[in-house]
C-alpha positions as CSV (number, residue, x, y, z in Angstrom):
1,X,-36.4,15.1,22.9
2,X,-33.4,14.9,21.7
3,X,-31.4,13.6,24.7
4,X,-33.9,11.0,25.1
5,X,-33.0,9.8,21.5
6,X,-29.1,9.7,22.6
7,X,-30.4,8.1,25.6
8,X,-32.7,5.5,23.6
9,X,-29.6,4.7,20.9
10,X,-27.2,4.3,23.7
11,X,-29.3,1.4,24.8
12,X,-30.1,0.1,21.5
13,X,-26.5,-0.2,19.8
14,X,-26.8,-2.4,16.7
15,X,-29.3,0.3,16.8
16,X,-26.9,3.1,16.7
17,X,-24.2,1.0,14.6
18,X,-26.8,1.2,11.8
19,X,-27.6,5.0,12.2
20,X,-24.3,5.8,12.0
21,X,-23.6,4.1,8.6
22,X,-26.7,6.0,7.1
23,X,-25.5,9.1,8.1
24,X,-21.6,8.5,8.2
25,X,-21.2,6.7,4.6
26,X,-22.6,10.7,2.7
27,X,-20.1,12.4,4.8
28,X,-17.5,9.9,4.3
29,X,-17.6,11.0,0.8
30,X,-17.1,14.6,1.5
31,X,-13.7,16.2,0.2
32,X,-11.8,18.9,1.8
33,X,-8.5,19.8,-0.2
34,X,-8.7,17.0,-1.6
35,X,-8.7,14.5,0.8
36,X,-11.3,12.9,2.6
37,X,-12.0,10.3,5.4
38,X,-13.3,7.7,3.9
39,X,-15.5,4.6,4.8
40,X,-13.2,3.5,7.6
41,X,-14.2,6.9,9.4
42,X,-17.5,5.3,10.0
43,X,-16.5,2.8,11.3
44,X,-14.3,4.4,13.8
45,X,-16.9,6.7,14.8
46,X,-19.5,4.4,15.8
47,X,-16.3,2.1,17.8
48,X,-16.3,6.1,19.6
49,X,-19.8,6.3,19.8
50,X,-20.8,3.1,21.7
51,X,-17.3,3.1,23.7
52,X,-17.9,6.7,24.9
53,X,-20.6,5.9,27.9
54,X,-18.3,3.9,29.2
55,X,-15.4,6.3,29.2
56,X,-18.0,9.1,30.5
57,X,-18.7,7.3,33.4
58,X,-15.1,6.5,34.2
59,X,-14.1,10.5,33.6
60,X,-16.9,11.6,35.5
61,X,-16.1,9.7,38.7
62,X,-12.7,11.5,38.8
63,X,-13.4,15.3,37.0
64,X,-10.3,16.7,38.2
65,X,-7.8,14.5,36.5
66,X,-9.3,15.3,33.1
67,X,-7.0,18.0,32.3
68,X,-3.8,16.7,33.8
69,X,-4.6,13.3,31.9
70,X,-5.1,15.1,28.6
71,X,-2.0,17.0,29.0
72,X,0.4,14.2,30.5
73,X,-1.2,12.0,27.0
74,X,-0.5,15.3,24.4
75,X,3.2,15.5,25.9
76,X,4.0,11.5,26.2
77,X,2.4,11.4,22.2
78,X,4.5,14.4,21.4
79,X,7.8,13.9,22.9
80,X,7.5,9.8,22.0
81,X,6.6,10.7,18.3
82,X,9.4,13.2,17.4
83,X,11.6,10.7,19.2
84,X,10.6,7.9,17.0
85,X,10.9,9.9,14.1
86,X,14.5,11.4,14.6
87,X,15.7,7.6,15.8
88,X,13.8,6.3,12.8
89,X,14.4,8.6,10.6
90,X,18.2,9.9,11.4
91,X,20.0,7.2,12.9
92,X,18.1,3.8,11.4
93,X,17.4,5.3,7.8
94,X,14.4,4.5,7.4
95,X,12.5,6.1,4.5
96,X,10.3,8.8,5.5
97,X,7.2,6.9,4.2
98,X,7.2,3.9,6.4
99,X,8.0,6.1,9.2
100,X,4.2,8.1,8.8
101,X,3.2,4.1,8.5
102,X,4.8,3.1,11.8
103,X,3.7,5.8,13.9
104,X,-0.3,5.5,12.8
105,X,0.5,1.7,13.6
106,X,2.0,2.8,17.2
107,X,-1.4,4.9,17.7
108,X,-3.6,2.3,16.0
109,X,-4.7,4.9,13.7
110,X,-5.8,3.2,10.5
111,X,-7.4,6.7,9.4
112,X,-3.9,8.1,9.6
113,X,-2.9,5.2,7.5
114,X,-5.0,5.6,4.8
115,X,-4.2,9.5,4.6
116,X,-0.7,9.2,4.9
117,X,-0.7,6.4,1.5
118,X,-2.8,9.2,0.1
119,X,-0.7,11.5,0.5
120,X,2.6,9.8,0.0
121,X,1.1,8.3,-3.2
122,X,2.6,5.1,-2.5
123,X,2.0,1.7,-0.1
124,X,5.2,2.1,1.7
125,X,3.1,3.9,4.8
126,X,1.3,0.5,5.1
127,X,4.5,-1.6,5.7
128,X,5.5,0.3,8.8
129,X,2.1,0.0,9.8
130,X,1.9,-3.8,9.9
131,X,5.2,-3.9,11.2
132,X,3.9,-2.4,14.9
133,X,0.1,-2.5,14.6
134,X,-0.5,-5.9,16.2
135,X,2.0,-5.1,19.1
136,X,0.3,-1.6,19.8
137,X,-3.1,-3.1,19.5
138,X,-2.1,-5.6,22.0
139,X,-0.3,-3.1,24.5
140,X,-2.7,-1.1,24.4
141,X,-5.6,-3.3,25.7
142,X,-3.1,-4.8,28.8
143,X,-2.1,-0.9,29.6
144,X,-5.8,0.0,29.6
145,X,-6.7,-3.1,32.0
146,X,-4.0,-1.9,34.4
147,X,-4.7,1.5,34.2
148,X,-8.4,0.5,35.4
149,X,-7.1,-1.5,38.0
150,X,-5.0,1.1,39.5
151,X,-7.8,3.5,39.8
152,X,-10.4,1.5,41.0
């Protein structure tokens, strides 16, 4: 029954879309410590939701390269984020704040955006993140379009 559902809304996705805002938009009030996700996590989660058939049926074609893909992509985030930060940081001078800004730009993370102005209690975060947003966004897409080329 129930994977029939998933099966039925994975068809149907204005569908699913509209699902997700009824149930997302009550959770995306939800506070925990004091912070919460807000209305752009529902958003982003039904983007994940109708994008993830497609990336199931890519992953599943190739199972073994799962895990070494997940670690290569933890290591390159790691190692390329305390690197930006140190260089950024350190050497450039630039203010902490716009740092946490740049980096959610980088990763296209405007979730991370809106927690790091939160927390920082200022709109500093969302300079950096203008600054490099566009250019990530755009990266991204051509990096994903050769990736699939190289494995098909």
């Amino acid at each position: 029954m129930f994977q029939s559902s998933l099966l039925f809304l994975a068809h149907h996705t204005l569908l699913l879309l509209f699902a997700v805002v009824a149930l997302g938009y009550p959770l995306s009030k939800v506070r925990i410590a004091g912070a919460s996700l807000g209305i752009a996590s529902i958003l982003f989660a039904g983007i994940g939701l109708i994008s993830g058939e497609g990336f199931r049926a890519i992953v599943s074609d190739h199972p073994g390269v799962v895990p070494l893909f997940l670690a290569a992509s933890f290591a390159v985030c790691l190692v390329a984020d305390a690197l930006a930060l140190y260089v950024g940081y350190r050497l450039l001078r630039v203010p902490m704040n716009v740092m946490f800004g740049i980096l959610a730009g980088a990763h296209t993370q405007p979730v991370i955006l809106g927690y790091a102005s939160q927390q920082t209690g200022n709109e500093l975060p969302n300079v950096g993140f203008a600054t490099v947003y566009p250019l990530a966004t755009i990266l991204k897409i051509i990096l994903a379009q050769a990736l699939l080329g190289l494995v098909r």
